[in-house]
C-alpha positions in Angstrom: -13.1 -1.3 -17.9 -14.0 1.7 -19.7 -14.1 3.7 -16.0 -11.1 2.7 -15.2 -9.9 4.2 -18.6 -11.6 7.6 -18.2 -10.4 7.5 -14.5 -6.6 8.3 -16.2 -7.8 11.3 -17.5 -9.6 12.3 -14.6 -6.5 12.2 -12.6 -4.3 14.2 -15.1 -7.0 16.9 -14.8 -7.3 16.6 -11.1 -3.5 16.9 -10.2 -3.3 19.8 -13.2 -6.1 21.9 -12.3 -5.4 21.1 -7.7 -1.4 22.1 -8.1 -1.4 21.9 -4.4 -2.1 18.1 -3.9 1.9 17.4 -5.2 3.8 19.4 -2.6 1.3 18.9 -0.1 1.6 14.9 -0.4 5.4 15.0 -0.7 5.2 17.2 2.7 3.1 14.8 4.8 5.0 11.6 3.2 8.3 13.0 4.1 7.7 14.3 7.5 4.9 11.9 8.8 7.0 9.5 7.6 10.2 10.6 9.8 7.7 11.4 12.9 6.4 7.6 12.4 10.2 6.1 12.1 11.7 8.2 15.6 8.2 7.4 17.5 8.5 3.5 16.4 11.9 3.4 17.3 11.7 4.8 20.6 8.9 2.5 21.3 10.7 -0.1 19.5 13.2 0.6 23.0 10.3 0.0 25.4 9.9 -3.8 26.7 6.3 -5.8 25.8 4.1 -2.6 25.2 6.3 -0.7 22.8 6.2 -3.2 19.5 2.4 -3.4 20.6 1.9 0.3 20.3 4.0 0.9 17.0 0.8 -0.7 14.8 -1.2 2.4 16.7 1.2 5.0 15.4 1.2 3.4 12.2 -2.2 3.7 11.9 -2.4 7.2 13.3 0.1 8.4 10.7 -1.4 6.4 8.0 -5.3 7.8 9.2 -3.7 11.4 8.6 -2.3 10.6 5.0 -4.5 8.7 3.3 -7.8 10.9 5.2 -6.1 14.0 3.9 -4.8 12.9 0.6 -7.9 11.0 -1.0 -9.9 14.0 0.6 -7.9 16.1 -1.7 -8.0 14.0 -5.0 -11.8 13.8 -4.2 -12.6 17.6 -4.1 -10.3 18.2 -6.5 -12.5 16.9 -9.0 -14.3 20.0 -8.5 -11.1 22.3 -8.1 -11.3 22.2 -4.5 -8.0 20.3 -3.8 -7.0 22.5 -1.4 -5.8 22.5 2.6 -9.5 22.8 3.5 -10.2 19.4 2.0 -7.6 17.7 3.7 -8.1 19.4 6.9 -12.0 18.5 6.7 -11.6 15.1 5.6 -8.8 14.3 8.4 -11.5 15.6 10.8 -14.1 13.6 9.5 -12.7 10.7 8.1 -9.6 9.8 10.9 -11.0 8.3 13.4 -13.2 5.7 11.4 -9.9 5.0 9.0 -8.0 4.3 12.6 -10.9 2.1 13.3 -10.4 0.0 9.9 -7.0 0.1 10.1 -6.7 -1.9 13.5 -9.2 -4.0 12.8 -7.3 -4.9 9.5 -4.1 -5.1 11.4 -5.7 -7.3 14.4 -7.8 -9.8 11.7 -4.3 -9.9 9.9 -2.4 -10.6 13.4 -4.8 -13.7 14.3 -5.1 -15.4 10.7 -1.2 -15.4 10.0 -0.8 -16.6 13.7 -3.6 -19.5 13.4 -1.6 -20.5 9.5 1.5 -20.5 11.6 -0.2 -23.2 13.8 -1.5 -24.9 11.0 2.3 -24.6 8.4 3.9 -26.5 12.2 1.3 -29.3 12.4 1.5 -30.0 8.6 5.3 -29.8 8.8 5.4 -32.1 11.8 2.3 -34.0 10.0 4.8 -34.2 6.7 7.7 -35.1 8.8 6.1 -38.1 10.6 5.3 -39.3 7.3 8.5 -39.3 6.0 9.7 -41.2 8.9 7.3 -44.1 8.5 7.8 -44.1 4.9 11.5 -44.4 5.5 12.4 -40.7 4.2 12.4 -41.7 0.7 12.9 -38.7 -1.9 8.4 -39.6 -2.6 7.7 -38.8 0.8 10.0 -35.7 0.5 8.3 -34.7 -2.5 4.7 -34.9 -1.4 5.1 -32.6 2.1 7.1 -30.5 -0.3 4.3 -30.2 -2.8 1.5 -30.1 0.3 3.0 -27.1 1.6 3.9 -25.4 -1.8 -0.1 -26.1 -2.3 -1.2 -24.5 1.3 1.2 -21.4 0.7 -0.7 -20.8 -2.7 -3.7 -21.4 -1.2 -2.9 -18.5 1.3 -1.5 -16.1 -0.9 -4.8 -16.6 -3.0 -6.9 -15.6 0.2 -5.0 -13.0 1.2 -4.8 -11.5 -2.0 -8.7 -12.2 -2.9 -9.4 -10.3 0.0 -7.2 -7.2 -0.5 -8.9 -6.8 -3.9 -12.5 -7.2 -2.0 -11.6 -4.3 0.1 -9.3 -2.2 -1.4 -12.0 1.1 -1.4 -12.7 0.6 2.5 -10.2 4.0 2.3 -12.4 5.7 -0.5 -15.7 5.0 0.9 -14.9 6.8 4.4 -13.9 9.8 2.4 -16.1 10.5 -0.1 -19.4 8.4 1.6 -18.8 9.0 5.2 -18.4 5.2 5.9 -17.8 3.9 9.3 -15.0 1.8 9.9 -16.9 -1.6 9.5 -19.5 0.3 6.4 -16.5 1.0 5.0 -15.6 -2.7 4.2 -19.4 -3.4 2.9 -19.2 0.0 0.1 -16.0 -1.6 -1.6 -17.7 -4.9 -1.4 -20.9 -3.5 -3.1 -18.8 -1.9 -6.0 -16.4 -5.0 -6.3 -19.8 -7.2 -7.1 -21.4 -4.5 -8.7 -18.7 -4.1 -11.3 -16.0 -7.0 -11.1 -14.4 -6.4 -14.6 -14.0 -2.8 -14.0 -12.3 -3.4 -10.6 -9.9 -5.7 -12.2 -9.0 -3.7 -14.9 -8.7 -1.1 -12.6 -6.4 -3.2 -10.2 -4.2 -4.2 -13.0 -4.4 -0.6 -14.4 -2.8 1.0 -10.8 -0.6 -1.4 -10.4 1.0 -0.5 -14.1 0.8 3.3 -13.3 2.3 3.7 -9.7 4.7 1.1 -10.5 5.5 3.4 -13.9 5.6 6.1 -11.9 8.1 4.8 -8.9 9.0 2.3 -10.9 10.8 3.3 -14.1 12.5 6.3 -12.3 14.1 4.0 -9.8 15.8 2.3 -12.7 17.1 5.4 -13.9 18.9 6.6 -10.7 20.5 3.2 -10.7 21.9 3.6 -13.8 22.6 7.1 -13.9 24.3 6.7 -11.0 26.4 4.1 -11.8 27.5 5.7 -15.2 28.5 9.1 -13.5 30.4 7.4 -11.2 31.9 4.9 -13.9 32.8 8.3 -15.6 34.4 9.9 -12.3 35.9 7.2 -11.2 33.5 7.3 -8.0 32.9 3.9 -6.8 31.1 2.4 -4.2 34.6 1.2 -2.2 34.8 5.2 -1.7 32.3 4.5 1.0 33.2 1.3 2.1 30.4 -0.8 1.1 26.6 -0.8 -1.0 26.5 2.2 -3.7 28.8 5.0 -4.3 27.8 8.9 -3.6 26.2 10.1 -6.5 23.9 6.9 -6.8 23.2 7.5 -2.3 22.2 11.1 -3.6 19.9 10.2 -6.4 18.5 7.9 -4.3 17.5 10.6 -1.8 16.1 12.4 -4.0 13.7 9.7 -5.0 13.0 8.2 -1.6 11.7 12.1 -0.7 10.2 13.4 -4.8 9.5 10.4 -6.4 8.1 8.0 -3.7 5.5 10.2 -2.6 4.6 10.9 -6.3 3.6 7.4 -6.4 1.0 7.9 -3.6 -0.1 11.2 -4.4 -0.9 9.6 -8.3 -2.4 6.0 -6.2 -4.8 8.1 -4.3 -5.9 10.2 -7.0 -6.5 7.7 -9.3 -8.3 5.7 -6.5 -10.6 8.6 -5.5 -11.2 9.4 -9.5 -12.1 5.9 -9.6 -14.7 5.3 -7.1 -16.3 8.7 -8.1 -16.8 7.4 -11.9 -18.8 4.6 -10.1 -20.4 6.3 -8.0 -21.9 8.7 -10.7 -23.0 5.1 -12.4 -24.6 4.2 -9.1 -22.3 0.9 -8.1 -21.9 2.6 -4.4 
């Protein structure tokens, strides 16, 4: 736990004394994020191979961010946090991050499709049942309760292995991991050091959530009392929220978003480099 502590203050330092990481993160957020949106759309228009391609742009767009901004947060540690780094570790780091990311994306594809096979034979399982048992509200409730008991058991997996992985990113940066490496490094430190990992799961979560989080709260409600106060409602638009809250809103969909990434990543690079100074990658 205690380098998931120290990690906090390593990534006030990093972001204070590597200004440039802020702007530079909001930047490739906002526009990569535009780029990714028209691209999917317009393949979103093409028949059977556009939806297929649309996880490859994803990934492309995705390879260039996180690459560029973890590169970043990781030289910046050494006040290096500077267009070089991201350049460099785009170069070296893209292609094996593109690698993890489809292979993530295709392994997520085939499980979800196999449960989907297996949620339709236990509903058709559960639904035979009920019909031989004569549909009483006891049959009801035990296909209820198997399939409340297989969703848990999915969202456990799922979630087990996210936390097993989660510095796959990381390790390509700042250890020059291949894409399938890259899945062994966060592994090793997860085993390595289990209680610090989950302190420092719960720990992010708290701080970009913070971060996004209590902000996003704030717009709602300032919004709403400005335009409680002048008389701007949301029927001045037809529908949703009114103008004032629509512009707040922008404002933290394009400042305050990214600001959540760009603290993420440097916490996450901060992170891993604690353990790797303590030898657990």
């Amino acid at each position: 736990m205690g380098a998931a502590i120290d990690a906090i203050g390593d990534t006030g330092k990093i972001l204070r004394h590597n200004p440039l990481i802020v702007p530079v993160g909001i930047g490739v957020n906002v526009v990569g994020g535009l780029i990714t949106l028209v691209v999917s759309f317009v393949l979103g228009l093409i028949p059977l191979f556009g939806p297929l391609l649309a996880p490859v742009v994803q990934g492309v767009f995705a390879a260039v961010m996180v690459t560029g901004l973890l590169g970043m947060a990781y030289a910046g540690r050494n006040g290096n946090g500077n267009l070089d780094a991201f350049m460099s570790s785009v170069q070296n780091g893209f292609l094996s991050y593109l690698g993890a990311f489809l292979l993530l994306m295709t392994v997520s594809f085939v499980v979800t499709f196999v449960l989907f096979l297996v949620f339709i034979f236990t509903v058709g399982f559960g639904a035979a049942g009920i019909s031989e048992a004569g549909g009483g509200a006891s049959a009801f409730a035990r296909v209820g309760l198997m399939i409340a008991l297989m969703f848990l058991v999915v969202m456990f997996v799922f979630a087990l292995v996210g936390f097993v992985i989660q510095f796959f990113d990381i390790a390509i940066v700042a250890d020059d991991a291949t894409a399938l490496s890259s899945f062994s490094k966060s592994f090793d430190l997860v085993t390595r050091a289990p209680l610090s990992v989950l302190g420092y799961t719960a720990l992010r979560a708290l701080i970009v959530g913070s971060v996004v989080g209590i902000p996003y709260v704030i717009v709602l409600v300032l919004g709403a009392g400005v335009e409680s106060l002048t008389g701007s409602t949301a029927s001045d638009l037809g529908q949703g929220f009114g103008l004032v809250t629509i512009v707040l809103l922008g404002i933290w969909v394009l400042v305050i978003g990214p600001l959540g990434f760009i603290v993420n990543f440097t916490y996450h690079a901060a992170f891993y480099n604690r353990h790797q100074a303590l030898g657990n990658v």
